[in-house]
C-alpha positions, -999 to +999 in steps of 0.1 A: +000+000+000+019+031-010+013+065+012-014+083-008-036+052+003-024+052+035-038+088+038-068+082+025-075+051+042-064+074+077-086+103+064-116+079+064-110+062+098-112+097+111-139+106+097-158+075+106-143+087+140-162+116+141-186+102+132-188+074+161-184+099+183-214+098+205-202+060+211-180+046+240-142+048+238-145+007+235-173+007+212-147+030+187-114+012+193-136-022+179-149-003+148-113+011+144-102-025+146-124-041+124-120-012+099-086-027+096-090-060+098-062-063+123-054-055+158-037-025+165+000-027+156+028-014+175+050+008+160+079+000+134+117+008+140+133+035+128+149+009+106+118-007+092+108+021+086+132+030+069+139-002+051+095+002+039+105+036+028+130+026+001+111-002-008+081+022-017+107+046-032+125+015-056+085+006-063+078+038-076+113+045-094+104+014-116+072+031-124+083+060-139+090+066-176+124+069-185+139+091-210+154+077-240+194+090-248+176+107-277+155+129-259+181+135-231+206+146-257+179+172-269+170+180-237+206+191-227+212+208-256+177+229-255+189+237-218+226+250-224+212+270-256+184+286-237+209+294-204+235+307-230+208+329-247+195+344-212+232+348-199+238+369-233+208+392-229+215+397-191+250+406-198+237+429-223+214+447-203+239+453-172+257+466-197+236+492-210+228+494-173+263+502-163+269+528-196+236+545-187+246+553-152+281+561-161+268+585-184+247+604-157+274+606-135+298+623-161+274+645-171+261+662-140+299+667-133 
C-alpha cells in the first residue's frame, strides 16, 4: 500500500471517528479495529521504517517513464542553448545598465 492510500484510508477512519463519536471509547477502538481487519499494531523501528520507505521509493522508481538518450541529448542541448541565450541578454542589459549610469554621472559633473 503506498502513502497516498495510506492517507486516504487514515482520512476515512477519522472521519468514521467523528462520526462514532457519541459512542463509547470501547465501542470505537472495535470499529477502528475491524476497519482494519487487524489488531492494532505497535509501531515500526526507525529501521523498518526506513527499510519500507525505500522499498516504496524503488516501487515507484520502476514506475516511472524513463527518457530515451535521444530525448536527453535534446534536452541538454535545449537547456545549455536557452541558459546561454538568457546569460547573453542579461549581460547585455547590465551593460547598458552600467553605460547608462556612467553617463549620468559624467554629465552632471
Amino acid at each position: 500500500m503506498n502513502r497516498e492510500m495510506r492517507r486516504l484510508q487514515e482520512r476515512e477512519e477519522r472521519r468514521k471517528k467523528k462520526d462514532e463519536a457519541k459512542g463509547s471509547r470501547a465501542q470505537r477502538k472495535a470499529a477502528q479495529i475491524q476497519a482494519r481487519g487487524t489488531a492494532p499494531a505497535e509501531r515500526k523501528s526507525f529501521f523498518n521504517r526506513l527499510r519500507d520507505y525505500l522499498h516504496e521509493v524503488r516501487q515507484e522508481l520502476r514506475k516511472v517513464t524513463w527518457p530515451t538518450r535521444e530525448q536527453m541529448v535534446a534536452f541538454t542541448t535545449v537547456t545549455v542553448i536557452t541558459s546561454a541565450a538568457l546569460t547573453a541578454v542579461i549581460f547585455g542589459l547590465d551593460v547598458v545598465a552600467k553605460e547608462a549610469v556612467i553617463w549620468l554621472v559624467e554629465r552632471r559633473n
